[in-house]
N, C-alpha and C positions, 0 to 999 in steps of 0.2 A: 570636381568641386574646387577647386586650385585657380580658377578663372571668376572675375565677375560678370555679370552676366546683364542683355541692355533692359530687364525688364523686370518685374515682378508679380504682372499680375494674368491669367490665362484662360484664353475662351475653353468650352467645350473643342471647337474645333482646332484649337491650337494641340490638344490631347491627341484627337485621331490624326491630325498630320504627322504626330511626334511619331505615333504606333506606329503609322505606316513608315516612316523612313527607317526604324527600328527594326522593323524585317525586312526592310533592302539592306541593312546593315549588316544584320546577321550574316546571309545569304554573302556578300561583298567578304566579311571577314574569312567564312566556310570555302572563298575560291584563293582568297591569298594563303591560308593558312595550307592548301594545298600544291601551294607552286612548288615545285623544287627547289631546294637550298636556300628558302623563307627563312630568315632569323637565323641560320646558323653563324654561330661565332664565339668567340671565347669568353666565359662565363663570365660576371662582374655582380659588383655591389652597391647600394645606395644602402640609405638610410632615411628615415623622418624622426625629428624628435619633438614635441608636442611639449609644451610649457607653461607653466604657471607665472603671471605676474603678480607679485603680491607686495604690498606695501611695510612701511616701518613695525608694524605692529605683528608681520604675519598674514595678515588677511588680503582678502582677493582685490587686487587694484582693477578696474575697468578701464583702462589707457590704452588696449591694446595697439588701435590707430595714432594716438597720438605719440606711442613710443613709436612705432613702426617708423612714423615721417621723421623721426629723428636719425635714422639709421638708413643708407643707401645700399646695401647687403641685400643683393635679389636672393640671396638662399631664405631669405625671413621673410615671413607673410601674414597674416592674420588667422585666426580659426574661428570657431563659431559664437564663443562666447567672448566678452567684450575684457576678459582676463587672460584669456590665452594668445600664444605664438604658434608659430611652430618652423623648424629649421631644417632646411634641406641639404642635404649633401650631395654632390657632383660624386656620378659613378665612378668607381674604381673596380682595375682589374680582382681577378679573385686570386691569381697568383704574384706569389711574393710577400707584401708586407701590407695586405688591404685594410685591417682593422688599426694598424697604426695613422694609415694614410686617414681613416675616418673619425680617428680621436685628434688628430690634429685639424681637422675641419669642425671636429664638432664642438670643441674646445671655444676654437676659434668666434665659431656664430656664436656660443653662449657669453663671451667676454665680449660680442658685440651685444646684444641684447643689452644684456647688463649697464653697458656704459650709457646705451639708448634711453634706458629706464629709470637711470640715477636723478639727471632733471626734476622728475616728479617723487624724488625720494620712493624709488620705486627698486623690489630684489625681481631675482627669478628663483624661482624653484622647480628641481630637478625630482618630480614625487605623482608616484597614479594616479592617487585624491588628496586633492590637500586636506589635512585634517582639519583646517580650522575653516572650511566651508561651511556655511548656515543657508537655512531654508530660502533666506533673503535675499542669497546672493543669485540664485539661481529663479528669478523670476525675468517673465517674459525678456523685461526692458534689458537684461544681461546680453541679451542677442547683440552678437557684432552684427552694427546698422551699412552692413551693406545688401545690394538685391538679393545675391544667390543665398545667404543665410534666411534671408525674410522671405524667399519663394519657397525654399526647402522647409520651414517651418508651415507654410501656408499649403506646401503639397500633403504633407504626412497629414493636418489635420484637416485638410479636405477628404480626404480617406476615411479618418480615424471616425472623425464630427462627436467626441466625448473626451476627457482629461486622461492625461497619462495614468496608469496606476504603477507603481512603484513599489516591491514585497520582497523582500531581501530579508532570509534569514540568517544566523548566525550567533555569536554570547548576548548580543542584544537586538534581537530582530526589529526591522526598521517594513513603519508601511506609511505610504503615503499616496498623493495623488496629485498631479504638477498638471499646469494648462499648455504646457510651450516643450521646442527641444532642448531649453535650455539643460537640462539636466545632464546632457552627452557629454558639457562641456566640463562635468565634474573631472573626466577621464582624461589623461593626457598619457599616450603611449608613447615607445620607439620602434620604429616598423620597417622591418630588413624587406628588400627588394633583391633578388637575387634571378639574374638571368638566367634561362635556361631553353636548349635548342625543341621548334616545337617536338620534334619525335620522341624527346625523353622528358615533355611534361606532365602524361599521366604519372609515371613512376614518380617523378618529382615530387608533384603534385600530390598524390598517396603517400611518400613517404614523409612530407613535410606533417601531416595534417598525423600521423603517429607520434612524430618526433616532437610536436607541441606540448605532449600534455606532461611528458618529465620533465620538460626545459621551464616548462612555466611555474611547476609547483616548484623548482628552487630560485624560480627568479620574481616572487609574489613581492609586491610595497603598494598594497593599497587595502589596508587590513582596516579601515575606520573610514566614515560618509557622515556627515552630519552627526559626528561626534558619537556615533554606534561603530562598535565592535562590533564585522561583517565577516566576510569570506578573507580569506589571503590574498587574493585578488578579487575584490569588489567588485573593478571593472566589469569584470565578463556579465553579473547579474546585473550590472546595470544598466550598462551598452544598451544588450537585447533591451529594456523593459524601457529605456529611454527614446526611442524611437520605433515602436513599434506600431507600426499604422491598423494593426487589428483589432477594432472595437473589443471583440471578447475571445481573448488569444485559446481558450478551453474550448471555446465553441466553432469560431473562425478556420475552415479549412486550409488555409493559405499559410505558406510557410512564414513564418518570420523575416526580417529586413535582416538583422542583426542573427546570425545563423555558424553554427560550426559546417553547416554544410547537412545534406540530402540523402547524398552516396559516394561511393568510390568514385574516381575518374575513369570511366572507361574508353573514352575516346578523345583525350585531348580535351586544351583550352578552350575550343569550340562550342562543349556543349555547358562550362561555365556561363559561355556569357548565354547563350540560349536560354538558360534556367534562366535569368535575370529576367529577361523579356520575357519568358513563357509568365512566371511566378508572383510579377511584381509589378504592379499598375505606375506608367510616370511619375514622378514626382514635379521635375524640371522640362515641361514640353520646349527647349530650344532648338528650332530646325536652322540649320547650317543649310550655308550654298553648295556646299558639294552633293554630288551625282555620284551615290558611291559604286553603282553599277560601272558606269563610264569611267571610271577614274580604275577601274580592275581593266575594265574590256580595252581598255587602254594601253596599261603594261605598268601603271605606276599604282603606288602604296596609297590606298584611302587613309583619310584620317579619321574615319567614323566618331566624331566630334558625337557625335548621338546616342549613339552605341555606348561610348568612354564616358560620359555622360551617366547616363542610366546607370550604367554598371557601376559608377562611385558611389551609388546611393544603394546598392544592396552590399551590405557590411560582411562579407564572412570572414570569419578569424584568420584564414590563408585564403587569398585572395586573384585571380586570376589579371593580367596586366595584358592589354595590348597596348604598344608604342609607336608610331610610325617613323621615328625620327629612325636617321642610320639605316636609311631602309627598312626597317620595320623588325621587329622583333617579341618577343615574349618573355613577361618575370615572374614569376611569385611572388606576392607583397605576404612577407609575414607580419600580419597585425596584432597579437596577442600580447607582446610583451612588454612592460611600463614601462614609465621612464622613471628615469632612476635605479638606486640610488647616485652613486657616481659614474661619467661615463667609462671608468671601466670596468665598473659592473654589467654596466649595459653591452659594453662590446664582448665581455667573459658571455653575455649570456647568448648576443647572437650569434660568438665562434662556436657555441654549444649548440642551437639550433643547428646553423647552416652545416654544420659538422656532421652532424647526425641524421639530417635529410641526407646531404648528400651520400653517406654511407649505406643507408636504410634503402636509401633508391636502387640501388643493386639489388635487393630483395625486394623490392616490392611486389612483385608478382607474386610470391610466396605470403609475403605476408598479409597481403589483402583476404588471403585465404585463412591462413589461421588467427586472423583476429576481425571480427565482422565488424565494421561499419560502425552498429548502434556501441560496440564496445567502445573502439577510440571515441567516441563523442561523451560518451561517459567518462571515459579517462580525464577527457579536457576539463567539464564539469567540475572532478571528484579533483584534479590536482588544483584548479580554481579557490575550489573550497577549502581545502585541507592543510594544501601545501606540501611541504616533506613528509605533514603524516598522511597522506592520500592514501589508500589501497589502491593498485593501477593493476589492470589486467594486460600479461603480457604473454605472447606466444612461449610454449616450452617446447623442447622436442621429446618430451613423454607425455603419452596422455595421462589425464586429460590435459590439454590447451585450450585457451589461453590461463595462466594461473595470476592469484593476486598476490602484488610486492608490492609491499613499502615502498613509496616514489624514493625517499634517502636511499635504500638500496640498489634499485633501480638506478639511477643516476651516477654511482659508481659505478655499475657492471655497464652503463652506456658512454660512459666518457672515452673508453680506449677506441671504442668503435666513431665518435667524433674525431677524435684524433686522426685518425686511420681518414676518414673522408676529406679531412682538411687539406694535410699532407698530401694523400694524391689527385688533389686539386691544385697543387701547387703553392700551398700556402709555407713557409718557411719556418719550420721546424721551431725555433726561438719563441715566435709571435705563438703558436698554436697552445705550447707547452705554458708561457704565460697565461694566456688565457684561462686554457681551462685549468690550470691550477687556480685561479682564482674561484671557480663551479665545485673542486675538489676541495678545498678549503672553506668555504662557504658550507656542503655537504658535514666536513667533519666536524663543524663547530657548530652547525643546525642553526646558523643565524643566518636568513635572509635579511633583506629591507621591511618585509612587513612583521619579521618575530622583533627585528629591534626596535620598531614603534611600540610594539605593543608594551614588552619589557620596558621600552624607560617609559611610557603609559605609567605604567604600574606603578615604578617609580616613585615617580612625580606626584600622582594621586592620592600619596600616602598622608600627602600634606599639602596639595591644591584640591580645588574644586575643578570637575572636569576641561571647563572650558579655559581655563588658566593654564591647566595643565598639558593640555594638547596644543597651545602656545609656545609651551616653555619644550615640548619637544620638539616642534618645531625648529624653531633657531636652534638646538642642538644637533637637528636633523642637519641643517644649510650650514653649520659651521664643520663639522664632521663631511660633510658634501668637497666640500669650498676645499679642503684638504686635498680631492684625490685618493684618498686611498679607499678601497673594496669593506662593504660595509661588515663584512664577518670580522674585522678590526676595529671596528667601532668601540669607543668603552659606552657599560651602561652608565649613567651615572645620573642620578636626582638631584 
């Protein structure tokens, strides 16, 4: 979805061309992912970070193109609503000093946005949902007007043929029902991509999809949608329900777009992308000129442009990556965690991930066994909702296993074993111990980004009316941001 695309509008038969080149795709990927010494190489790191532009007052600015041409920065590009950016970072080794190397690029693209934006007396914000979002902002016309946005909304509701429904509960539960995707574009995440050789990407793969659901309930800032008190991380209920091509998701056999996922990995990257195709009707029918048979039988790397395709458009929270560039290779896209609050909360939180896959992954054989499937997708859910008070079910070595803890406790007893995977990945001792002191300090003070909304919330309401008041946190949010410093240092203050 990172390309635009030369059309927008699609026959029936542009559908079965898509399908059929989609299972020569597969098939093309299933002989490269078999060659020997495919992708092997030394692990690395990207990043996306997804942004709000918003104007003098707070609220959502629709410029997105118009700031973009102000700025010649290929890491920036558009996203789906006509408020957002989103900012890319060039890979980096994973040994040495990676998340430095990512704070100072990401630093970087955000003081470029920023400058980009000022022209139109326009901020950015670094936050899951903006709180000061309204019903208004997220109609159709909010779609960034380019094809691939207007085809991807035209694919889902060729599918759907009825209005989104939208049901999110929590201190003030929220229901509604939207015509457009614009609602996706409420969420703005930052999303680790981390390389891995294919022979060790089921374990990876299984151990990442564990190690989400403690990292997420202490890394939650998107506790408010249209001005309701929701989950601690909003996002994940509303992702799913914001593009959900299934007329009636209770009735409807078909998995969901937006998904934690099915089952284990039992065989590799391969049968990711298969579920996409098996699971999930085109959205985007674009057939490329490449022969992806011919271009294997050949000796060279396809770029299944079709395949990579389709597969952006089913969402799972970890996410499976083919790449052709460098010869060809395999990542894990971790998609679950906001952005925000400052980035280096955000890098504290994906040294905490990527830490703790990588650790977990040594066990995972074991522990696909002692914790089933349906439990971690629960987990994700429950630390979703919850946050540090989640109840999480975690393997013990007395029975019974798995047993429920406290995500806050949880996340203490899992930090030394982050550490432990950083370190013998090569990451430098200095960077890691900062980090996750930042995850360990955030734990002992029980302030995420979504407890310190809520608290100066509270605050503030004592003596505003809500929508004043979820303003005035706002700019206390961006100025507090604008600092750098990790938000468990935040004061509260009304």
């Amino acid at each position: 979805m990172g390309s635009d695309i030369d059309r927008d509008h699609f026959s029936e038969d542009d559908y079965a061309r898509f399908a059929a080149r989609l299972d020569a795709s597969v098939q093309a990927l299933r002989a490269v992912l078999d060659r020997p010494g495919f992708g092997v190489g030394a692990p690395s790191i990207g990043a996306e970070l997804e942004l709000f532009l918003i104007d003098s007052r707070g609220r959502s600015l629709p410029l997105n193109r118009a700031v973009l041409a102000q700025t010649f920065d290929p890491r920036v590009t558009v996203e789906v609503n006509r408020f957002n950016l989103e900012c890319n970072t060039r890979p980096v080794p994973l040994a040495g000093r990676p998340f430095t190397a990512l704070q100072h690029e990401l630093e970087d693209a955000v003081r470029e946005v920023a400058r980009a934006a000022a022209p139109f007396d326009g901020r950015v914000a670094m936050i899951g949902i903006l709180p000061t979002l309204e019903e208004g902002d997220l109609q159709s016309s909010s779609l960034t007007d380019l094809r691939r946005f207007r085809a991807l909304s035209a694919g889902i509701r060729r599918i759907r043929d009825r209005p989104f429904q939208v049901a999110i509960e929590g201190d003030e539960p929220l229901a509604l029902s939207c015509d457009d995707v614009t609602f996706e574009g409420a969420n703005t995440s930052f999303q680790i991509h981390l390389r891995v050789d294919p022979a060790d990407f089921a374990r990876t793969y299984n151990a990442a999809q564990i190690a989400t659901a403690p990292v997420l309930a202490v890394a939650g800032n998107s506790p408010i949608f249209l001005g309701h008190r929701l989950w601690e991380e909003t996002r994940i209920a509303l992702f799913r329900q914001a593009v959900d091509d299934r007329g009636d998701p209770d009735a409807d056999w078909r998995p969901a777009r937006v998904s934690f996922g099915h089952g284990w990995a039992r065989g590799g990257a391969f049968e990711l992308f298969a579920e996409s195709v098996a699971h999930h009707p085109p959205l985007l029918p674009i057939v490329a000129d490449e022969d992806p048979h011919a271009c294997v039988a050949a000796g060279g790397v396809p770029v299944l442009a079709e395949l990579r395709l389709h597969h952006g458009t089913v969402w799972r929270w970890n996410r499976a990556v083919y790449d052709p560039a460098a010869g060809g290779h395999l990542r894990i896209e971790l998609r679950a965690l906001p952005a925000g609050p400052s980035v280096l909360d955000m890098l504290a939180n994906a040294a905490f991930l990527v830490g703790l896959t990588l650790r977990l992954a040594r066990d995972a054989d074991r522990l696909v066994v002692a914790l089933t499937f349906g439990q971690a997708r629960r987990n994700f859910y429950a630390a979703a909702r919850a946050g540090l008070d989640a109840e999480l079910l975690w393997p013990s070595d007395d029975p019974p296993s798995p047993r429920p803890i406290r995500a806050s406790d949880l996340v203490r007893r899992l930090l030394p074993l982050a550490r432990a995977g950083l370190t013998e990945a090569g990451v430098e001792e200095h960077e890691v111990d900062r980090l996750l002191g930042v995850v360990a300090a955030r734990v002992a003070s029980r302030m995420t980004g979504a407890r310190w909304q809520r608290r100066e919330l509270a605050v503030l309401e004592r003596r505003l009316d809500r929508r004043t008041a979820l303003a005035a946190m706002l700019e206390r949010y961006l100025a507090c941001a604008a600092g750098g410093a990790p938000v468990h240092t935040w004061p509260i203050d009304g």
